[in-house]
C-alpha positions, 0 to 999 in steps of 0.5 A, spaced: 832 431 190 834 424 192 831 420 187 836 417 181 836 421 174 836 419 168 838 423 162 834 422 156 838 421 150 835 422 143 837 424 136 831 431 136 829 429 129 824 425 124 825 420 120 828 425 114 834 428 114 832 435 112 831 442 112 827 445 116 823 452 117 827 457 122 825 458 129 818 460 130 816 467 133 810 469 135 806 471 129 800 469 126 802 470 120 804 462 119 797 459 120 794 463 115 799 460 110 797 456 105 802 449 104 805 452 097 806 458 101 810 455 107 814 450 103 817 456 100 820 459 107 822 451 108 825 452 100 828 459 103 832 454 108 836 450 104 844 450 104 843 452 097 837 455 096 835 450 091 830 447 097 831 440 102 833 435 099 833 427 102 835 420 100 834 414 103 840 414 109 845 410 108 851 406 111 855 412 113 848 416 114 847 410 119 854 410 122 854 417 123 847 416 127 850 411 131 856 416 134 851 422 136 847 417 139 854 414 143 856 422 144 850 425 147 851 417 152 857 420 154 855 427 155 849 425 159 854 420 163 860 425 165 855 430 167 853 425 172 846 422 170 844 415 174 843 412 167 841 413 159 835 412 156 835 411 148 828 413 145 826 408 140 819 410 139 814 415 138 816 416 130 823 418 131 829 415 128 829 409 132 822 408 131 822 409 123 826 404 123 823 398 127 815 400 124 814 396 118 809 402 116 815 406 115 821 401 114 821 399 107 829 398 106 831 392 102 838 392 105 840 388 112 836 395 116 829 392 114 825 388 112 825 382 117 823 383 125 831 382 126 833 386 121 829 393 122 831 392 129 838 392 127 840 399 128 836 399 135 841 393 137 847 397 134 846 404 138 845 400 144 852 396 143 855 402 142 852 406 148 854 400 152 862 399 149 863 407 151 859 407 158 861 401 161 858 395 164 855 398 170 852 404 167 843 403 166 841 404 159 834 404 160 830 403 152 822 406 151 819 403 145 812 402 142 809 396 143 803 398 138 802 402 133 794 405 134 791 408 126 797 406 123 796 400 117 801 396 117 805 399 123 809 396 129 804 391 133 805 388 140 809 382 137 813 386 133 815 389 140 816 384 144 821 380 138 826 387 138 825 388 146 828 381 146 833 384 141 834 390 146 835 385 152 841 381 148 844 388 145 845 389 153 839 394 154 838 393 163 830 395 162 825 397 158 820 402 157 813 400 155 810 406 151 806 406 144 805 411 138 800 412 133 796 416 128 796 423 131 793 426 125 786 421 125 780 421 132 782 421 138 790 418 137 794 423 140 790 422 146 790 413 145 797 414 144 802 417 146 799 421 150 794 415 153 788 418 157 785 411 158 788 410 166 792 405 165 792 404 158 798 401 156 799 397 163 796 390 158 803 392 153 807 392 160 804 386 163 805 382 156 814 384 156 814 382 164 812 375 162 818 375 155 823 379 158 828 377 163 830 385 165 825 389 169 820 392 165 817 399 166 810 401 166 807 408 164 801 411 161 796 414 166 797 410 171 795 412 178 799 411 185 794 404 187 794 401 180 802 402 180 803 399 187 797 393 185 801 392 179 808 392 182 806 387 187 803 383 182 808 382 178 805 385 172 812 390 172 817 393 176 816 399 175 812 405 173 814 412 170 810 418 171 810 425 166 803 428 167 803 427 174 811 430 175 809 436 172 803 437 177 806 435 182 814 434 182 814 432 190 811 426 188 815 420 190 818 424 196 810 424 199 809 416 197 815 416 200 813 419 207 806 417 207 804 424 205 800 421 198 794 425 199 799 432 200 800 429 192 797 435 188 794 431 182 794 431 175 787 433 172 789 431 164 787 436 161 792 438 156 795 444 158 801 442 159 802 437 151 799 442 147 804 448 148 808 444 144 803 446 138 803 452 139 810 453 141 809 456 148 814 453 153 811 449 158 806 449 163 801 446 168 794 448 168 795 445 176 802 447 178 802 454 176 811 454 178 812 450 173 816 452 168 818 459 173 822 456 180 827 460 178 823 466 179 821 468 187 817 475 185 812 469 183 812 466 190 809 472 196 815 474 200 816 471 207 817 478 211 813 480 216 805 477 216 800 481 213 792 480 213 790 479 206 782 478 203 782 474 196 776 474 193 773 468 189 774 462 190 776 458 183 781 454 183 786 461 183 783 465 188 784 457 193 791 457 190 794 464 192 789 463 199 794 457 200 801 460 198 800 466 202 798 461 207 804 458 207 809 464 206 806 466 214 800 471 212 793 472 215 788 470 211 782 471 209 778 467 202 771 470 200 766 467 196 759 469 195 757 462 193 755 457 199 761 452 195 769 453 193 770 451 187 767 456 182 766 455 176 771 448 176 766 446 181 761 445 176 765 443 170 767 436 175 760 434 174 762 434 167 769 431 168 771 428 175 779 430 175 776 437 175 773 435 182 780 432 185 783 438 184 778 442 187 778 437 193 785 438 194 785 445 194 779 445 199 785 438 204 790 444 203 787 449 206 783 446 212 790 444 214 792 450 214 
C-alpha cells in the first residue's frame, strides 16, 4: 500500500552465542523428552560434537555484532525500505545489554546506566555512518522489565533513550519485557493485554525526549487519536490489529474505521510461535496465504449458494461469497447469528465485536 515501510533489523538471537537444536518438524516426540534427553540432541549440534560452548563476548565478539547489524541496515536500505528499526529490547542482544538483571560485565559494556547502554549507543552510530543522515532509524526498547529482579526500570529507560536520541536515533519505540516463565507475564509484557497498557511508558519519554516518541500496546484507534492530540506521543504502532486487519490505516485514512475488522486478542496469532506453526489469525483467515486465490471463491458467473450456520465461519464465507458476486443465502436455526462466539461474548466481550462486524458487513451488503 501507500503508507512508509520499515525494515526491522535484528540480530535473530538470545543473548548466548550458542548451538542450538535442528529446525523442528512436525513430531511429538520432542515434548515427551526430558530435559537431559534434549540437551543431548543441542550436544549432537556442536561444530565438534563435544557439545555448546559459551564465554562472556568479547571486544571483537561485540565489534562483529555491531557489523551485522550495520550489514542487515544496509541490506534493508538498498532493498528500499523507508526506514531502519533496531530492536533493542524483548530479551535480545541489545536488550541483554542494557538489563542489569542480565548485564553483569565488569568492563565499559556494564555496569553503569551509560555503560550498559554503550553497545546500544555504538550500533546505532554505526548504522548512522553507513545509511547517512537523512535516513530514519526508528529504536524499540523496554521501559520496564515486569517479574524481573533487578531488571530494566522506567528510569533505566529513559537515561538510554536519551543515549539513543544523542547517538542519532530519530524516534523510539516505547515497548517493555518481562518474565514470560511467571503468571500472567507474557501477556503483561510483551504481549500487553491491558488496553493501553504501555501508554504511561510513552507518555514518560514524550516528556524527556526531543525526537517523536512511538506508542504501542493494545491501544485503540480513540485512545491513539486522544493521545496523539494530547501530546502524549507522536505516534502509534500496531501488531494485533494489522494481522486482523492489514487495511487498517487506509480505512482511518478514508473514514471507513467501522469497515476495520477487529482484533479480538486471543492469541491465536503469537502462540504458533510456540508450537512452530507459521502465522495466523483466528479473524483474518487470508493471513499468511494472500498468495493463494483457491482460498478466495472465483469471480465467475454468479451462483446461488446456501450456508448453513451462522458462527463466525459460516457469516465470513457468507460474506466473501458476497462479494465475489454470488447469491447467497445464510441459514440458522437460531433466532441470533453468532453462534456459539455469540454466547462466549458474554464471557469475553472481543468475541461480540467480532460478531458485530460480521453481522455490519453482511447488512451492507
Amino acid at each position: 500500500h501507500s503508507g512508509k515501510v520499515s525494515q526491522e533489523d535484528i540480530v535473530a538471537g538470545r543473548p548466548m552465542w550458542i548451538p542450538h537444536p535442528l529446525e523442528k518438524h512436525p513430531s511429538d516426540m520432542l515434548g515427551v523428552l526430558t530435559p537431559e534427553e534434549l540437551g543431548n540432541f543441542i550436544k549432537m549440534a556442536g561444530p565438534d560434537g563435544k557439545g555448546p560452548r559459551f564465554h562472556v563476548m568479547t571486544k571483537d565478539d561485540i565489534q562483529a555484532l555491531i557489523q551485522q547489524f550495520v550489514n542487515a541496515a544496509r541490506l534493508a536500505q538498498k532493498a528500499g525500505f523507508d526506514a531502519v528499526q533496531l530492536h533493542a529490547g524483548h530479551g535480545y542482544i541489545i536488550s541483554s545489554f542494557l538489563s542489569p538483571a542480565v548485564n553483569k560485565r565488569e568492563d565499559e559494556y556494564g555496569g553503569t546506566r551509560e555503560n550498559r547502554a554503550r553497545l546500544l549507543v555504538e550500533i546505532i552510530q554505526a548504522v548512522r555512518a553507513e545509511v547517512g543522515n537523512d535516513y530514519p532509524i526508528l529504536v524499540r526498547m523496554d521501559a520496564n522489565e515486569y517479574r524481573i529482579d533487578g531488571g530494566i526500570t522506567p528510569d533505566d529507560f529513559i537515561v538510554s533513550a536519551k543515549l539513543a536520541e544523542q547517538a542519532g536515533a530519530n524516534a523510539i519505540d516505547v515497548s517493555a519485557y518481562g518474565n514470560v516463565a511467571k503468571s500472567i507475564a507474557f501477556t503483561e509484557a510483551p504481549l500487553v493485554h491491558e488496553p493501553g497498557g504501555f501508554v504511561s511508558f510513552a507518555k514518560k519519554a514524550r516528556a524527556a525526549l526531543s525526537i517523536p516518541v512511538i506508542a504501542v500496546g493494545r491501544i485503540e484507534l480513540d485512545e491513539a487519536e486522544r493521545g496523539i492530540a494530547a501530546g502524549d506521543f507522536d505516534l502509534v504502532a500496531m501488531g494485533r490489529k494489522l494481522l486482523a486487519d492489514p487495511g487498517l490505516p487506509g480505512k482511518v485514512m478514508a473514514d471507513k474505521s467501522a469497515d476495520i475488522r477487529p482484533c479480538i486478542y486471543c492469541y491465536i496469532c503469537v502462540s504458533q510461535i510456540f508450537i512452530n506453526q507459521p502465522l495466523m489469525c483466528a479473524v483474518n483467515p487470508r493471513l499468511g496465504q494472500e498468495y493463494r486465490d483457491d482460498l478466495i471463491a472465483s469471480a465467475g458467473p454468479g451462483k446461488k449458494i446456501i450456508v448453513i450456520g451462522s458462527g463466525p465461519g459460516g457469516m465470513e464465507a457468507a460474506r466473501v461469497l458476497a462479494e465475489r458476486g454470488h447469491q447467497v443465502s445464510l441459514w440458522e436455526k437460531d433466532k441470533d447469528a453468532g453462534g456459539t462466539a455469540r454466547i462466549a461474548a458474554l464471557a469475553y466481550e472481543p468475541n461480540g465485536r467480532l460478531i458485530r462486524w460480521l453481522r455490519d458487513q453482511l447488512q451492507a451488503l
